[in-house]
N, C-alpha and C positions, 0 to 999 in steps of 0.2 A: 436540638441535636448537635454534637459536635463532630465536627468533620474535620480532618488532614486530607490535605492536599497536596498529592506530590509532583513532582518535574511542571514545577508552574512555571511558563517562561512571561517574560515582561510583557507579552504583546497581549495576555489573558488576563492580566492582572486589573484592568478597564472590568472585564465582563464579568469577573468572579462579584466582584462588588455591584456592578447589573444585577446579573439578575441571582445575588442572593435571598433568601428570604429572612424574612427577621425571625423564625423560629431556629433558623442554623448560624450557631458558631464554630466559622473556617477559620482554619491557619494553612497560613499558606507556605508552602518549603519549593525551593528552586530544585533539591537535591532527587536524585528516583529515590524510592524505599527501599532498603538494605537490612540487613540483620543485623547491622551497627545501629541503625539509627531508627530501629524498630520502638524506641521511649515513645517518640513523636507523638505515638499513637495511642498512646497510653491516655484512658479514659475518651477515646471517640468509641462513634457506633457506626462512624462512618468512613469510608476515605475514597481517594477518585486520585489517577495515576494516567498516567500516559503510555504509552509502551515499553518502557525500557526500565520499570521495577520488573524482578521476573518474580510472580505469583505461582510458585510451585505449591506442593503438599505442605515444606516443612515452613514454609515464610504463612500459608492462613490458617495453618493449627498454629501459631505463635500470635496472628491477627485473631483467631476465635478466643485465645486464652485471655487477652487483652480486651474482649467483651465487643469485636469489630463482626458489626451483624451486615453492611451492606457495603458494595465493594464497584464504583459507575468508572469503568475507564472511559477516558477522551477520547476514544478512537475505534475507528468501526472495526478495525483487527479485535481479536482476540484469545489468538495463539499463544499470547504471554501470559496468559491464567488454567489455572489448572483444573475446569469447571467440575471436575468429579468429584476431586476434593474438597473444591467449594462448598458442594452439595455436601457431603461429606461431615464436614463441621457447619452447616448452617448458613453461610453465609451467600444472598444475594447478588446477582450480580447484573450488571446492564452495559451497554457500550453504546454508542454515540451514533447521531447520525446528521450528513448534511449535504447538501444540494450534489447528485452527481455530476456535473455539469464539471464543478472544475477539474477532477480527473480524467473524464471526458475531454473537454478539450486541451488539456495537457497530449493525454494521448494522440490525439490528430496531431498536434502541432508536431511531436516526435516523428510520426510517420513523415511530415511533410519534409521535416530536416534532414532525416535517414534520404528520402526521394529525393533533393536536392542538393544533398551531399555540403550542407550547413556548414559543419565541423571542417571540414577541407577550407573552403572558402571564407570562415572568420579566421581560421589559425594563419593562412597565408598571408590574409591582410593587415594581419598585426606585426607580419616583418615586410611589410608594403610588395609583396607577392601577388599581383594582379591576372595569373595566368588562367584559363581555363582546360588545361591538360587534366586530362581523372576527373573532370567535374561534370558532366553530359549527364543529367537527370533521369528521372520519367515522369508522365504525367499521373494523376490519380486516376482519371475517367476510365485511362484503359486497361484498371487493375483489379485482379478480386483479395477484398480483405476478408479475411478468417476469422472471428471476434470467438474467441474461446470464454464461456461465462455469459450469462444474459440476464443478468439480472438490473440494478438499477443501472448501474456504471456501463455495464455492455449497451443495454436501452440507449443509452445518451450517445454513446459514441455511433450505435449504428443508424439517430438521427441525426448525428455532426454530420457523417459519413454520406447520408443518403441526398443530399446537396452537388459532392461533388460527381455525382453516374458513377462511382465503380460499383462491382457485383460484388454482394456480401453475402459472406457465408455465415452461418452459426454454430454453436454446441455449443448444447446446455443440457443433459438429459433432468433439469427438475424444472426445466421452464416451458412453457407450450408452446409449439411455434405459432396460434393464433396471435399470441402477446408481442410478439413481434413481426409484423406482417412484412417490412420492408425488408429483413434479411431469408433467405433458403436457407433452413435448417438440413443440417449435413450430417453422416457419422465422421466420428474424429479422425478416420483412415484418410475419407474426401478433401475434408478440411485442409490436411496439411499437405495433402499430391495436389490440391486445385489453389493454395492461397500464397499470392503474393508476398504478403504482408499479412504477419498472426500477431494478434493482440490478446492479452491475457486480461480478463476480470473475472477471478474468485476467490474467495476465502481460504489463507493456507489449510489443510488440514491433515492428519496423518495421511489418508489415502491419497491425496494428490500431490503431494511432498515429493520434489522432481519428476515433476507428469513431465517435463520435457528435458527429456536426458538423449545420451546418443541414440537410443531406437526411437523416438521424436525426430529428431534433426534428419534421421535415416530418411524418414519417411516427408520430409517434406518438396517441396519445389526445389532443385539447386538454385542456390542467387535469391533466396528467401528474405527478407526483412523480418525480426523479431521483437514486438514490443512489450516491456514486463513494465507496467505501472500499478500492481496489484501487493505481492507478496516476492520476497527472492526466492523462498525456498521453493516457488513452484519450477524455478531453471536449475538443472544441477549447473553450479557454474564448469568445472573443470573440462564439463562436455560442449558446452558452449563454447570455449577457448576452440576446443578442438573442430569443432564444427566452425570458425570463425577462420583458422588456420589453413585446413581444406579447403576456404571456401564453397560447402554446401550453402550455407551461408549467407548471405550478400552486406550480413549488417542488423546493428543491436540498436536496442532504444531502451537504456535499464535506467529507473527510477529508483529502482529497490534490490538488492543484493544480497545471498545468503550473509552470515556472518556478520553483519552489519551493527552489532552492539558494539558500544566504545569509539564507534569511525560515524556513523551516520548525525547529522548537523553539529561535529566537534571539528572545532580548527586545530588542526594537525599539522601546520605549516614548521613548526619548532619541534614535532616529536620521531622519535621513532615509529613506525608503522611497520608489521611482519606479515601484513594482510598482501602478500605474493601476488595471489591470482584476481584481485580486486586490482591493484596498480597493472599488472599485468592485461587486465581486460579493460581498462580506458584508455590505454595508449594505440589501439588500433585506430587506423583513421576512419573507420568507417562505422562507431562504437560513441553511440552519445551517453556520457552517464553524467546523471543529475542526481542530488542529492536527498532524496527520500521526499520529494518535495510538491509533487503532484497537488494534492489535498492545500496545499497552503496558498489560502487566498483568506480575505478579511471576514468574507461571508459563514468558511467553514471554519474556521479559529472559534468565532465568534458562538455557532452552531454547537461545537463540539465540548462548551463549558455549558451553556445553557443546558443542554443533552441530559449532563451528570448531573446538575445541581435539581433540576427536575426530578429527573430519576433517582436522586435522595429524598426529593420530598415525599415522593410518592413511596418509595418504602416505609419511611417512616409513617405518612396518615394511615396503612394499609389500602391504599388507593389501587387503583389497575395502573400497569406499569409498559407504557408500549415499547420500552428499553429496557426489558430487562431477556436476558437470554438465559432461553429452557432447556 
């Protein structure tokens, strides 16, 4: 089977040759897929992408016309595919999966920096600023986190969590609260009038697309900590600003950002950038933002090429596919 492969960065280029099989011939391209560079694909049955090709209706009727029957992104997202159409023209699809642990503990470590006020304290000591004025913490033990999502990512973080005593709340209405014994399963009104600190894990999708916008913020703790290491478009940002400004607020932990194609892992040090409310929402001192980068450890790099290459083989023998998404 021949397979293209897009947005392969050098740190995967080890594992595609791992664990290829010898029945598939890859080519490998650094670039995402585009409707310029749609040749590529000419004569595969198969190709594997990262996030940032965007897989609409008119980019996989132009992969079906091209004879492309199976379609395994690198990444456990996948918002950037347009699964109806997929289904639509025929084509297959699967996405990736790998240890929750390292979003997980990204996630805590965020909390703990927002709780000790990180960002203050590295920026000061880098113009040898030694003061502890605005820097008075809190501790974990005597706080309740809010874990919005309970599925693997949520799991992990609410056994990081269940280490340091504070009381954890949950929502999840597709998860059972049996599955997670260590957190109190809450409605989402509870959740955000009783939590400290709210941490997000789930999958964007039409319906939750700015689940936390101003009547969210409304409704939480004043002096609240917020942590997005999931999807941006679950925060509307512009209300976040404004909830940051008021301080209802007390402080962001964002991984991930609406609008983030073209900014997210490109050095942008030499360009113009128009993205307002993205520079606008890192400059707060009390606003940790990282670059889409939760997920990035050796283990999940590693996990998220094997995922795909699998998940082609097995479309191709006709095999059961425990990556392919219904």
């Amino acid at each position: 089977m021949k397979i293209a492969a897009f947005e392969v960065k050098e740190y995967e280029r080890r594992d595609f040759s791992r664990f290829a099989d010898p029945e598939s011939d890859i080519t490998l391209h650094a670039e995402p897929l585009t409707e310029q560079n749609l040749s590529l694909c000419q004569g595969c049955e198969a190709i594997t992408t990262l996030g940032f090709s965007r897989l609409d209706e008119t980019m996989l009727a132009r992969l079906s016309s091209l004879g492309v029957r199976f379609l395994a992104t690198r990444t456990i997202g996948y918002n950037h595919i347009d699964l109806t159409a997929a289904k639509k023209f025929g084509i297959r699809v699967s996405n990736a999966r790998y240890s929750p642990y390292n979003v997980a503990d990204f996630t805590v470590m965020l909390i703990l920096m927002l709780l000790r006020k990180a960002k203050i304290s590295v920026c000061r000591a880098l113009v040898n600023d030694f003061s502890l004025d605005g820097m008075c913490g809190r501790e974990m033990h005597s706080l309740t986190v809010g874990i919005i999502g309970a599925g693997n990512i949520g799991r992990a973080v609410v056994k990081n969590l269940s280490g340091f005593g504070c009381r954890i709340l949950a929502y999840d209405p597709y998860v059972s609260p049996e599955a997670v014994p260590s957190a109190r399963f809450v409605p989402l009104e509870t959740l955000y009038a009783e939590s400290d600190v709210i941490t997000l894990h789930m999958p964007l999708t039409a319906e939750n697309r700015h689940m936390i916008d101003r009547t969210a913020f409304s409704k939480m703790k004043r002096g609240a900590l917020l942590v997005n290491t999931a999807r941006g478009g679950l925060v509307n940002t512009r209300d976040l600003i404004r909830a940051l400004e008021s301080e209802q607020i007390g402080g962001a932990g964002i991984d991930t950002v609406e609008e983030e194609d073209n900014i997210c892992h490109v050095d942008l040090r030499a360009r113009i950038v128009e993205r307002r409310d993205l520079f606008y929402l890192k400059q707060f001192p009390n606003v940790i933002y990282t670059s889409h980068y939760a997920f990035f450890t050796e283990e999940a790099t590693s996990a998220m090429v094997e995922c795909a290459l699998t998940s082609l083989a097995a479309f191709r023998d006709g095999k059961e596919n425990a990556y392919e998404i219904k």
